[in-house]
N, CA, C and O of each residue as an XYZ file, in Angstrom:
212
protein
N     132.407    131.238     99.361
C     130.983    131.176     99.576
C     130.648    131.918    100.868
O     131.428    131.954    101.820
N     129.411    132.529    100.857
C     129.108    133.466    102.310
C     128.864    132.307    102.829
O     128.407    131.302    102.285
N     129.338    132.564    104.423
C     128.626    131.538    105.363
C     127.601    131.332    106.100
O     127.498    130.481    106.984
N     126.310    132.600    105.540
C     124.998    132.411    106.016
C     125.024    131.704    104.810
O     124.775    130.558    105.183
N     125.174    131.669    103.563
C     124.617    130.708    102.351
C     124.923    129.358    102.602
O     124.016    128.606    102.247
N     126.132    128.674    103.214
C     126.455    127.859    103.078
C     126.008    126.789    104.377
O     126.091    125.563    104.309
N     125.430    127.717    105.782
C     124.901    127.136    106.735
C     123.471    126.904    106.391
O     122.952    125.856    106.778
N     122.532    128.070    105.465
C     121.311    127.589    104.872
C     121.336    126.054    104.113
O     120.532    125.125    104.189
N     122.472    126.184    103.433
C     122.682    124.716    102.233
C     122.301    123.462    103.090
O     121.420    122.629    102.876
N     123.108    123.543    104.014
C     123.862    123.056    105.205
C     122.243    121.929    106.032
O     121.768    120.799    106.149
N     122.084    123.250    106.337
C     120.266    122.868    107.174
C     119.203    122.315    105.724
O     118.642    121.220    105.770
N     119.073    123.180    104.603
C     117.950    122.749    103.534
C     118.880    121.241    103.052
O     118.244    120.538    102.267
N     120.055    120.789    103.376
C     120.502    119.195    102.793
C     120.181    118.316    104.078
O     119.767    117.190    103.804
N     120.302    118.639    105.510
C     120.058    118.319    106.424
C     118.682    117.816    106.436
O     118.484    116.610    106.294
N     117.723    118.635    106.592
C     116.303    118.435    106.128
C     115.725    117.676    105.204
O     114.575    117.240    105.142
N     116.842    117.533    104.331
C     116.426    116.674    102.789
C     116.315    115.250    103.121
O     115.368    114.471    103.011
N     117.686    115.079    103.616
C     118.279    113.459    104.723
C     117.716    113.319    105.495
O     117.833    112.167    105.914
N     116.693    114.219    106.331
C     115.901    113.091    107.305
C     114.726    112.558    107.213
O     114.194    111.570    107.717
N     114.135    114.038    105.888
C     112.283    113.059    105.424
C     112.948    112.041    104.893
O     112.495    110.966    105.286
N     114.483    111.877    103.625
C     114.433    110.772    103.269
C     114.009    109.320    104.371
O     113.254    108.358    104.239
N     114.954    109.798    105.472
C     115.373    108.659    105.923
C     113.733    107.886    107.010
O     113.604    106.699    107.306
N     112.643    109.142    107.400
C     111.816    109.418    107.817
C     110.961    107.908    106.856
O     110.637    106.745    107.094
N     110.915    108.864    105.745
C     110.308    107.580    104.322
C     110.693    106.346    104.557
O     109.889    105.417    104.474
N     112.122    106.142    104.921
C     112.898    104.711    104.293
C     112.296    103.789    105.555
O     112.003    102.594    105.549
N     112.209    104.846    106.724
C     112.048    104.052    108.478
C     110.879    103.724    108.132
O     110.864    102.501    108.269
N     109.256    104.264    107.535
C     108.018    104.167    107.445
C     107.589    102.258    106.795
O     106.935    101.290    107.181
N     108.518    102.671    105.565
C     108.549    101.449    104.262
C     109.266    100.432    105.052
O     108.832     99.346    104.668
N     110.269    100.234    106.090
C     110.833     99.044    106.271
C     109.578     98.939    107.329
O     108.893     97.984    106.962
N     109.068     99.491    108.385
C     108.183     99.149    109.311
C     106.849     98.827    108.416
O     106.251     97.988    109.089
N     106.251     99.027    107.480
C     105.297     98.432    107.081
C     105.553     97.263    106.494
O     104.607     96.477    106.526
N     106.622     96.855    105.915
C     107.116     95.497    105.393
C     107.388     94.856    106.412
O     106.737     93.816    106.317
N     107.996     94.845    107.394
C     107.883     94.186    108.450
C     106.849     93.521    109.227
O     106.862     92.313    109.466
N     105.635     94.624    109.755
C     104.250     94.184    109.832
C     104.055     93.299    108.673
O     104.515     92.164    108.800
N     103.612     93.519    107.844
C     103.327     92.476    106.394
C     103.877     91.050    106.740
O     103.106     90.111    106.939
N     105.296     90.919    106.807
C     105.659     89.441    106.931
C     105.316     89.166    108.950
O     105.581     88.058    109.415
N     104.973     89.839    109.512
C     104.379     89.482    111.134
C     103.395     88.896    110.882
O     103.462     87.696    111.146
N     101.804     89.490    110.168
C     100.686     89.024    109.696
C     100.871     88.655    108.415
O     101.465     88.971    107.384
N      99.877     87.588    109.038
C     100.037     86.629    107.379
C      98.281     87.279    107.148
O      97.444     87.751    107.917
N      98.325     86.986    105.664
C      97.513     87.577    104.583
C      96.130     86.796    105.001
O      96.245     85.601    105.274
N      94.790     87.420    105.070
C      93.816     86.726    105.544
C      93.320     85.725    104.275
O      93.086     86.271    103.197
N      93.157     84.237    104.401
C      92.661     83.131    103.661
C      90.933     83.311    103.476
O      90.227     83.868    104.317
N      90.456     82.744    102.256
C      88.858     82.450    102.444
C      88.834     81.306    102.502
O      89.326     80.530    101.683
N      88.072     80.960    103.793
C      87.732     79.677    104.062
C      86.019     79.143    103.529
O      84.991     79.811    103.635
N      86.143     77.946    103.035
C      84.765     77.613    102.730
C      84.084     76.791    103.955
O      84.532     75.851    104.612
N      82.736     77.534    104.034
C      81.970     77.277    105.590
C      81.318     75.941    104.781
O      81.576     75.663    103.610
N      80.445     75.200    105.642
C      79.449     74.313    105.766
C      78.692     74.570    104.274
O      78.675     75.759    103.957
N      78.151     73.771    103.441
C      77.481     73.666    101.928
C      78.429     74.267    101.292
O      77.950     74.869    100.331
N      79.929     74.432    101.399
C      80.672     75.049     99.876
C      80.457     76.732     99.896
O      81.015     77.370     99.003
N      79.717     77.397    100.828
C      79.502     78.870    100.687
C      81.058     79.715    101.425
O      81.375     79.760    102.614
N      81.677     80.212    100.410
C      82.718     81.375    101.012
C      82.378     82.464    102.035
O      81.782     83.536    101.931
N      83.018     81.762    103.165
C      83.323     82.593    104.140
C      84.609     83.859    104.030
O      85.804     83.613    103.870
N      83.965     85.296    104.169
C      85.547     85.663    104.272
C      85.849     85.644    106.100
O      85.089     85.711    107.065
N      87.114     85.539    105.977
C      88.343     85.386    106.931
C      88.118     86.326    108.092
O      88.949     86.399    108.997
């Protein structure tokens, strides 16, 4: 294999592995937030009328 081809491979698989990993860091930090805050409740105000949260 030429070794400008194989240092291109090299960098375009490189690149591939870090948006993945870019993605994977995004999705665990938003699941994380998620279980930090808890989900906003509707509370019922004074006469039974829904308040939102």
């Amino acid at each position: 294999m030429i070794p400008e081809f194989h240092s291109q491979m090299i960098a375009y698989r490189l690149d591939e592995l870090l948006a993945e990993a870019d993605a994977s860091r995004l999705l665990r930090e938003v699941r994380d937030a998620e279980k930090e805050r808890p989900k906003a409740k509707r509370r019922r105000g004074l006469f039974g009328k829904i308040i939102p949260a």
